[in-house]
LUMBASE-375600 format. One record per residue (C-alpha): residue number from 1; residue in one letter; x, y, z. Coordinates in pm, 1 decimal, decimal comma, always signed. Layout:
N
REC     i   aa          x          y          z
REC   NUM    a          X          Y          Z
...
***
This chain:
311
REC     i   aa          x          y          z
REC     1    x       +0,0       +0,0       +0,0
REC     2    x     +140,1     +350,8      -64,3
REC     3    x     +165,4     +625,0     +194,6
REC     4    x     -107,6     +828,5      -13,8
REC     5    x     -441,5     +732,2     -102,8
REC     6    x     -496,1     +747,0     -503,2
REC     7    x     -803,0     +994,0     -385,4
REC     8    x     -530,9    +1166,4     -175,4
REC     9    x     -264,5    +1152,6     -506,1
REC    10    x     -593,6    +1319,4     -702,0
REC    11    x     -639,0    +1592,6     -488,5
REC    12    x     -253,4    +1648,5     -493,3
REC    13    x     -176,1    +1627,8     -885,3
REC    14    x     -530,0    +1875,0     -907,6
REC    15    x     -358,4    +2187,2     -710,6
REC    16    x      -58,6    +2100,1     -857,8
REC    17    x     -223,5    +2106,4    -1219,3
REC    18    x     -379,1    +2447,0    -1083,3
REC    19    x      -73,7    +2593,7    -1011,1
REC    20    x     +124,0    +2507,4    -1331,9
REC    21    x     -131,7    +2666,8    -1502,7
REC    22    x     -135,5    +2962,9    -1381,3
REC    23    x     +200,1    +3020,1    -1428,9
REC    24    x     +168,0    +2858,3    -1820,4
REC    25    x     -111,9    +3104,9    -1865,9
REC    26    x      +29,8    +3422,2    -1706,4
REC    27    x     +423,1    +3326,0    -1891,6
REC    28    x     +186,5    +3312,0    -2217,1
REC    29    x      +68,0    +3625,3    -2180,7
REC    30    x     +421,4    +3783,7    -2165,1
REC    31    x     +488,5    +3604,8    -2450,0
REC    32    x     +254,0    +3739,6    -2645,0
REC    33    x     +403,3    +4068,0    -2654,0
REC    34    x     +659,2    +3942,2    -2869,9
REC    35    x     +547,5    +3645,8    -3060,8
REC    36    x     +265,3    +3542,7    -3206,3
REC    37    x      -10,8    +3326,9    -3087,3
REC    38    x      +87,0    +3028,4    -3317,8
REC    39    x     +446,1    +3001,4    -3245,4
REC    40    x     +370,1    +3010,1    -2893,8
REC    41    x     +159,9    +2691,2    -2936,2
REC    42    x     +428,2    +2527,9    -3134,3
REC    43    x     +691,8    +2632,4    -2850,4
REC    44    x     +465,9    +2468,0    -2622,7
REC    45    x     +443,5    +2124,9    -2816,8
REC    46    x     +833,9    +2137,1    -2895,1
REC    47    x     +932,3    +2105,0    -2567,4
REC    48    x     +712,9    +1826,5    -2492,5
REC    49    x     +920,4    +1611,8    -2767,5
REC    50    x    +1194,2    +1566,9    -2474,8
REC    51    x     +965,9    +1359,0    -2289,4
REC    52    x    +1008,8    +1057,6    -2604,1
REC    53    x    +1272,0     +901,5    -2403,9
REC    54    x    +1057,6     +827,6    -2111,1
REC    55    x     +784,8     +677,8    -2308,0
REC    56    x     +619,8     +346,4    -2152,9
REC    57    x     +709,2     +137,6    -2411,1
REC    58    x     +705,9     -204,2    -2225,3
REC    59    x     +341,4      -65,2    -2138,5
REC    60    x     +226,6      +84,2    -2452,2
REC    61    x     +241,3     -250,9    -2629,4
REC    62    x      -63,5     -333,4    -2460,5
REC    63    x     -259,7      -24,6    -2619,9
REC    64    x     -508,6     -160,3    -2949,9
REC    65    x     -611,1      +33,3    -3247,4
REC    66    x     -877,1     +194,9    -3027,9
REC    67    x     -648,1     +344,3    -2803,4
REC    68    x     -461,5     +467,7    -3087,2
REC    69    x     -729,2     +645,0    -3198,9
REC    70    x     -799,8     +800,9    -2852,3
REC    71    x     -440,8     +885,1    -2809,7
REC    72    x     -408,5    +1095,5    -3180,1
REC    73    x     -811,8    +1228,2    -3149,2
REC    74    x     -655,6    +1368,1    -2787,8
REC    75    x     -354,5    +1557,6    -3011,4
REC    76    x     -630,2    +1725,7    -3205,5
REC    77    x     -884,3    +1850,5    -2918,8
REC    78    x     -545,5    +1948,0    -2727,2
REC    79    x     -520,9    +2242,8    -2987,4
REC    80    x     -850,4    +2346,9    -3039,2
REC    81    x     -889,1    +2542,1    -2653,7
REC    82    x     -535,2    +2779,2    -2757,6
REC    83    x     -713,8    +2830,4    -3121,4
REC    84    x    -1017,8    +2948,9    -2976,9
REC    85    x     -925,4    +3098,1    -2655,1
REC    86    x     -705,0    +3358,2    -2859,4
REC    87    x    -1004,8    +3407,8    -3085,1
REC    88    x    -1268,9    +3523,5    -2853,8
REC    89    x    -1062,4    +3707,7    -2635,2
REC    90    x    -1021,2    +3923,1    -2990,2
REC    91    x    -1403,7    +3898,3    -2998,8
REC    92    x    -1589,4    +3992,9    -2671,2
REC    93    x    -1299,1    +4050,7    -2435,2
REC    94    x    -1069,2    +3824,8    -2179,3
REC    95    x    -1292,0    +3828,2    -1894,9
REC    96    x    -1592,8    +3711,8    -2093,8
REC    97    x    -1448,0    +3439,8    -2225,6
REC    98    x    -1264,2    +3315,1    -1976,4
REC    99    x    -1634,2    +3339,5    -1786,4
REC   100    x    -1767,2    +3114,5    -2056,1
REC   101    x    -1464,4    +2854,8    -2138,1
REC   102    x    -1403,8    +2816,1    -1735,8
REC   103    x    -1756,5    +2835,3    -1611,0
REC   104    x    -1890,0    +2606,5    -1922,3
REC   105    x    -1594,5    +2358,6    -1880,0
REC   106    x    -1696,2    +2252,5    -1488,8
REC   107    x    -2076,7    +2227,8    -1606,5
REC   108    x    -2014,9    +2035,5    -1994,0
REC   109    x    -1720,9    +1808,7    -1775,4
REC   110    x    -1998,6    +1672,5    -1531,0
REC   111    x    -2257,8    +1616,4    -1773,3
REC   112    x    -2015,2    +1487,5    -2057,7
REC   113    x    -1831,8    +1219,5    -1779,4
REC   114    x    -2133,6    +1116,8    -1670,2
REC   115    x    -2254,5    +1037,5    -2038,2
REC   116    x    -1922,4     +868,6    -2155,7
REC   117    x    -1776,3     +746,1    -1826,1
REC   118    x    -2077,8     +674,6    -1566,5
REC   119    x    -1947,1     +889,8    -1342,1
REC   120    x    -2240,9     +974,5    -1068,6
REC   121    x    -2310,5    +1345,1    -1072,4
REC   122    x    -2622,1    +1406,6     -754,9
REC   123    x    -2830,7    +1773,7     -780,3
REC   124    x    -2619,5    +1856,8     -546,0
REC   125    x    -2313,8    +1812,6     -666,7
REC   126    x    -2463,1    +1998,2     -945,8
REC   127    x    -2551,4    +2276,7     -776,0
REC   128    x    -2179,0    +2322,6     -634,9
REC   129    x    -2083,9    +2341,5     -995,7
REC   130    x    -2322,4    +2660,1    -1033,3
REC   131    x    -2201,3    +2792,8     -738,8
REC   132    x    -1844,2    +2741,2     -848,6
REC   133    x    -1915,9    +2924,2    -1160,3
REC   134    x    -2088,0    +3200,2    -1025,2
REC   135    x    -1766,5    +3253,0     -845,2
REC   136    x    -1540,2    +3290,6    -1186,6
REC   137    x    -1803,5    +3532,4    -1271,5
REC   138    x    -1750,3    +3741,1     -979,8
REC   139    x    -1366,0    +3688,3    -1010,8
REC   140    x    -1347,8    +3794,6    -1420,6
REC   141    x    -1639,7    +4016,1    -1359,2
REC   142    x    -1765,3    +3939,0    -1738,2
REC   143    x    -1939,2    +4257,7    -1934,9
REC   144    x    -2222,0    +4073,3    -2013,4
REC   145    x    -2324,8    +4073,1    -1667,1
REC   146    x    -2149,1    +4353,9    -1516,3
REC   147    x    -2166,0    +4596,3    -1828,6
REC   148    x    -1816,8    +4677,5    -1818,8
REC   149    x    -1633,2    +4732,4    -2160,6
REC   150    x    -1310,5    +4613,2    -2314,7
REC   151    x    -1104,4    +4749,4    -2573,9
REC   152    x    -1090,7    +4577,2    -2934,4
REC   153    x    -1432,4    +4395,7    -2887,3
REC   154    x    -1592,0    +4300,0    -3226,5
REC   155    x    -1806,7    +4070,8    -3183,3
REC   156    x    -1967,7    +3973,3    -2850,5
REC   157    x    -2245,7    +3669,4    -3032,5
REC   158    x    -1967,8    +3512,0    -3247,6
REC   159    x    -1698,4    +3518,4    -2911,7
REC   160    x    -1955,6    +3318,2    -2689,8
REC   161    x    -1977,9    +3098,9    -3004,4
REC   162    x    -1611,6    +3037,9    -2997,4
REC   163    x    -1526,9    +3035,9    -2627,3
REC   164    x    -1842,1    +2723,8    -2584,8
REC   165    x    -1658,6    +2549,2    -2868,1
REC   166    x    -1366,4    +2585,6    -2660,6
REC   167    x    -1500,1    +2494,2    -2327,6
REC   168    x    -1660,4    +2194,8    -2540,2
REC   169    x    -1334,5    +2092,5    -2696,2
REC   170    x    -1155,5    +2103,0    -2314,3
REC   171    x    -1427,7    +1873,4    -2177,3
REC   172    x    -1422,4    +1623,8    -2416,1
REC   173    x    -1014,3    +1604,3    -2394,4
REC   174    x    -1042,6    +1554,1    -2001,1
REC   175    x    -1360,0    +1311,1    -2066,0
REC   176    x    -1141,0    +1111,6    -2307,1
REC   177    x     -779,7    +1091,9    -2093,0
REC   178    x     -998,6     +966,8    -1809,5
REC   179    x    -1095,4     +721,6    -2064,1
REC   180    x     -795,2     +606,3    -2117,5
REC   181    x     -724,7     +539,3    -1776,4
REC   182    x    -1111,9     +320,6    -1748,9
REC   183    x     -888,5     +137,0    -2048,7
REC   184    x     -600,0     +104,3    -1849,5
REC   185    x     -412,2     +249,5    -2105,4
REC   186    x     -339,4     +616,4    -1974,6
REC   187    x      +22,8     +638,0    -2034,8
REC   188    x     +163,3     +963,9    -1941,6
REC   189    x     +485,5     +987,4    -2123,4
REC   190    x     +301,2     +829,0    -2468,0
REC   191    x      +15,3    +1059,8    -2398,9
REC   192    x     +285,1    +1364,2    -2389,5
REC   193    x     +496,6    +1251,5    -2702,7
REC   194    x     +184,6    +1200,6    -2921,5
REC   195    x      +57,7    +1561,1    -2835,6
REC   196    x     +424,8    +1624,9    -2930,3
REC   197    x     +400,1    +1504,3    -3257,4
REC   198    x      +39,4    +1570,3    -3382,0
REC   199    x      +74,6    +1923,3    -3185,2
REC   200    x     +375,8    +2042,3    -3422,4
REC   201    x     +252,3    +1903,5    -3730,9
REC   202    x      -82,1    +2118,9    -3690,6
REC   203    x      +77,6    +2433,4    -3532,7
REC   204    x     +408,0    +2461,1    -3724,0
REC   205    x     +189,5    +2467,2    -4071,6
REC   206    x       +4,1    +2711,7    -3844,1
REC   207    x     +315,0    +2924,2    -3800,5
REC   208    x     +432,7    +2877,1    -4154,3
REC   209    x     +110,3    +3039,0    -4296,0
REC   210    x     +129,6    +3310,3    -4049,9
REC   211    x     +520,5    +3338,6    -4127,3
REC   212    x     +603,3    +3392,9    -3730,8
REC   213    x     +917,4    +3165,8    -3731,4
REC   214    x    +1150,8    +3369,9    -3511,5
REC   215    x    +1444,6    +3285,2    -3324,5
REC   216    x    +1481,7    +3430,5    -2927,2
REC   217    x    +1758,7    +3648,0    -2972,3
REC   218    x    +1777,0    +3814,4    -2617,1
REC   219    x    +1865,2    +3664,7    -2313,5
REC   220    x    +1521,6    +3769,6    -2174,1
REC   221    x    +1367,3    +3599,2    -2461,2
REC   222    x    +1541,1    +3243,7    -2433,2
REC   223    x    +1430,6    +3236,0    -2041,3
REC   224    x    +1092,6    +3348,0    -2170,4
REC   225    x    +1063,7    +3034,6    -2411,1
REC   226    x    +1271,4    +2818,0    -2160,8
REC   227    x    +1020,2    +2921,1    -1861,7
REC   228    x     +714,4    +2865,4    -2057,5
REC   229    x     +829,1    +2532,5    -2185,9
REC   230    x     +931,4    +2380,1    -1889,3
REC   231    x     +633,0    +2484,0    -1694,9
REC   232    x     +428,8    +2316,5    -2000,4
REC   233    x     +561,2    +1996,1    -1912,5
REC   234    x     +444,6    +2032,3    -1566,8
REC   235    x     +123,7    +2122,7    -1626,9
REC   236    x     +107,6    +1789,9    -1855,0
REC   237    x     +228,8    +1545,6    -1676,2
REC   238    x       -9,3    +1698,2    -1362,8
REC   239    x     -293,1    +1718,4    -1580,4
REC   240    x     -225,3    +1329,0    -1700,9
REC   241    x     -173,9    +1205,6    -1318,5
REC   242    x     -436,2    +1418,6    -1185,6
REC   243    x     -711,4    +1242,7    -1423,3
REC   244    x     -553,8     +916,9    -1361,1
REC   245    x     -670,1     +959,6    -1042,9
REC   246    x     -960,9    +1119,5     -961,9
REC   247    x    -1283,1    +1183,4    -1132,7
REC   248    x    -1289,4    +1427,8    -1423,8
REC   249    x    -1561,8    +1672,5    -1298,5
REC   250    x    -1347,1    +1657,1     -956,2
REC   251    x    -1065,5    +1769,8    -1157,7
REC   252    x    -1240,1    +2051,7    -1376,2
REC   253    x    -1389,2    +2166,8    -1037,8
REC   254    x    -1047,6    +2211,1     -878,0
REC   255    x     -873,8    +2336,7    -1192,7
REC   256    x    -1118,2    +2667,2    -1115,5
REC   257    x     -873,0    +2784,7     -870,9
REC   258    x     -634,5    +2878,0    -1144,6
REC   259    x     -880,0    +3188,7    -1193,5
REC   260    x     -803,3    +3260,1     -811,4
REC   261    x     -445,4    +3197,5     -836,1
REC   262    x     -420,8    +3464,2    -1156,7
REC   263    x     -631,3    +3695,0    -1011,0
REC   264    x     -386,6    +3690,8     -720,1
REC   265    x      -84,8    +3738,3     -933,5
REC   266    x     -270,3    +4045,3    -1119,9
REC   267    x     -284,7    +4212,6     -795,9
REC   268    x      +55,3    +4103,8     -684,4
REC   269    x     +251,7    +4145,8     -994,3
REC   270    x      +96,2    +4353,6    -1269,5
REC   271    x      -38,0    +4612,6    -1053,0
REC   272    x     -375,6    +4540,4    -1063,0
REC   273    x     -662,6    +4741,7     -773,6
REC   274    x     -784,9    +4513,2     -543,8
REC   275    x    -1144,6    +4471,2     -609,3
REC   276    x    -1387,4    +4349,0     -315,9
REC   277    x    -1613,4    +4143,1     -589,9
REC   278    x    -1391,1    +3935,5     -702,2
REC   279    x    -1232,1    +3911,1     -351,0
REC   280    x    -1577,5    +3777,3     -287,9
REC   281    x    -1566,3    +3543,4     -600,2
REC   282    x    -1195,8    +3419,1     -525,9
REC   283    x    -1322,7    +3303,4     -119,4
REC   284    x    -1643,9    +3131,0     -345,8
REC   285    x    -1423,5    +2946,5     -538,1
REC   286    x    -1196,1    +2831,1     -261,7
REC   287    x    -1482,8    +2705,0      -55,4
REC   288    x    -1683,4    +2535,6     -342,8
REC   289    x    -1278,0    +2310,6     -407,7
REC   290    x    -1291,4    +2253,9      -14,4
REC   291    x    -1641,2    +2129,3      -31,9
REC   292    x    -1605,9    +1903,8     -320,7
REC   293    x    -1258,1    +1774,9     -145,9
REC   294    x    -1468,0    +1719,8     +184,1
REC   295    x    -1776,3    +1565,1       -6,6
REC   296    x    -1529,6    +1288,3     -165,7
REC   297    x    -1380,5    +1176,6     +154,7
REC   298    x    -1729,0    +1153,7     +306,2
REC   299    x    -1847,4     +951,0       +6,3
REC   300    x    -1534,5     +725,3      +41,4
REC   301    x    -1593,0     +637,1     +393,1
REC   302    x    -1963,7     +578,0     +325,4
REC   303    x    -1873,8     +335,4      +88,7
REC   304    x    -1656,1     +155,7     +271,1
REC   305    x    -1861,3     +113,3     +558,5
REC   306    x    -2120,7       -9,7     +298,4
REC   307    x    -1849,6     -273,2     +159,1
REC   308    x    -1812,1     -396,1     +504,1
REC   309    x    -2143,1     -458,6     +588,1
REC   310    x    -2236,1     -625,0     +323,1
REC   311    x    -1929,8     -892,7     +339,6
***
């Protein structure tokens, strides 16, 4: 037996997931003063090639045609959030789509795991989704609610489009690496190269139509690329463990905090005002990842008690 529970390991990897990406996410957004959008996401899938040598091959033999197809359909969807996420944030503004793309994520997760895995979702679990989401609202404080306006907004109808197709495309790729795992056939370093390989191919012809190539030719540059793809393979490889163990909705649920942990950093580091909504928002979110924690462990003991009765 190991020291820590796999429930214990899930709850772990999922603030460790949390944290790596916040810090992918806020070293992107430096980035993109300098580079474009699609050479970032081919940065991002570059690094991940150094992770071939660790593959699972003694494992991987077991995976079946099936699996393959998971494994290279999971390459794809792994794209689609950066495509869209940079196009509605062009469209109705960063805070409204991160509203939408976080908010529908925790909501589309449930419903789409319990579909395609049988995972047990109650009402009330349900309802600490909604309650979880109302808290990203308060933290991004979306104009569509709040009637605030950001710069460079063209169109507010076509963003939502985009961010749900998004949020959509997120769910199904946690949905479908927990389904892996039901197939005993999550393999993290496999899982890592293949996004590797079918990440390049899509976003280097990406680059090449855009013509971004560049080289980092600054010392502050390098460490900017260096940063943002070591912290990349983090957030993998905790993403990968974290659905390996727990549930997926679990996982989206604590994944929220990310909008707590960036909110934090705005403050901290880019000067942000402190604003006593999203303060509010940030203590909702906290408390909704604390409940869902505390509502596992009571369900675990439940059933064990229920397991020993019945022997």
């Amino acid at each position: 037996m190991g020291i820590i529970s796999s429930e214990g390991k899930g709850i772990l990897y999922c603030l460790l997931h949390a944290v790596a990406l916040t810090a992918q996410s806020n070293i992107a957004k430096v980035f993109t003063y300098s580079s474009h959008t699609s050479y970032i996401n081919f940065v991002r899938y570059l690094f991940l090639i150094f992770t071939v040598p660790l593959i699972e091959f003694d494992k991987a033999s077991s995976c079946n045609t099936t699996d393959l197809i998971l494994y290279i359909t999971l390459g794809v969807l792994g794209i689609v959030p950066s495509c869209t996420a940079v196009f509605s944030f062009t469209l109705m503004g960063v805070g409204d789509s991160i509203a939408i793309e976080f908010g529908g994520n925790i909501i589309l997760v449930g419903v789409i795991g319990h579909l395609i895995l049988d995972e047990k979702i109650t009402i009330a679990y349900f309802f600490l989704l909604l309650v979880d989401c109302l808290g990203i609202i308060l933290v991004v404080k979306p104009s569509f609610i709040f009637g605030t306006s950001e710069e460079g907004i063209k169109s507010k109808e076509i963003g939502a489009i985009v961010a749900i197709s998004g949020s959509f495309a997120v769910s199904l790729f946690q949905v479908y690496i927990r389904k892996l795992e039901h197939r005993n056939n999550l393999h993290c370093f496999l899982f890592m190269a293949v996004q590797s390989l079918v990440g390049m191919a899509l976003t280097g012809a990406w680059t090449t139509l855009e013509s971004a190539w560049e080289i980092p030719n600054t010392w502050l540059n390098i460490c900017i690329v260096g940063g943002y793809g070591i912290v990349n393979i983090l957030q993998y490889i905790f993403e990968v463990k974290a659905l390996a163990n727990a549930e997926v909705k679990n996982v989206a649920l604590a994944l929220t905090l990310s909008v707590v942990l960036s909110y934090v950093l705005q403050i901290t580091i880019f000067g942000e005002e402190v604003d006593w909504v999203s303060i509010g928002g940030a203590v909702v979110i906290i408390l909704c990842v604390v409940l869902s924690v505390i509502w596992d462990y009571v369900l675990e003991k439940v059933d064990k008690v229920t397991t020993i009765r019945k022997m």
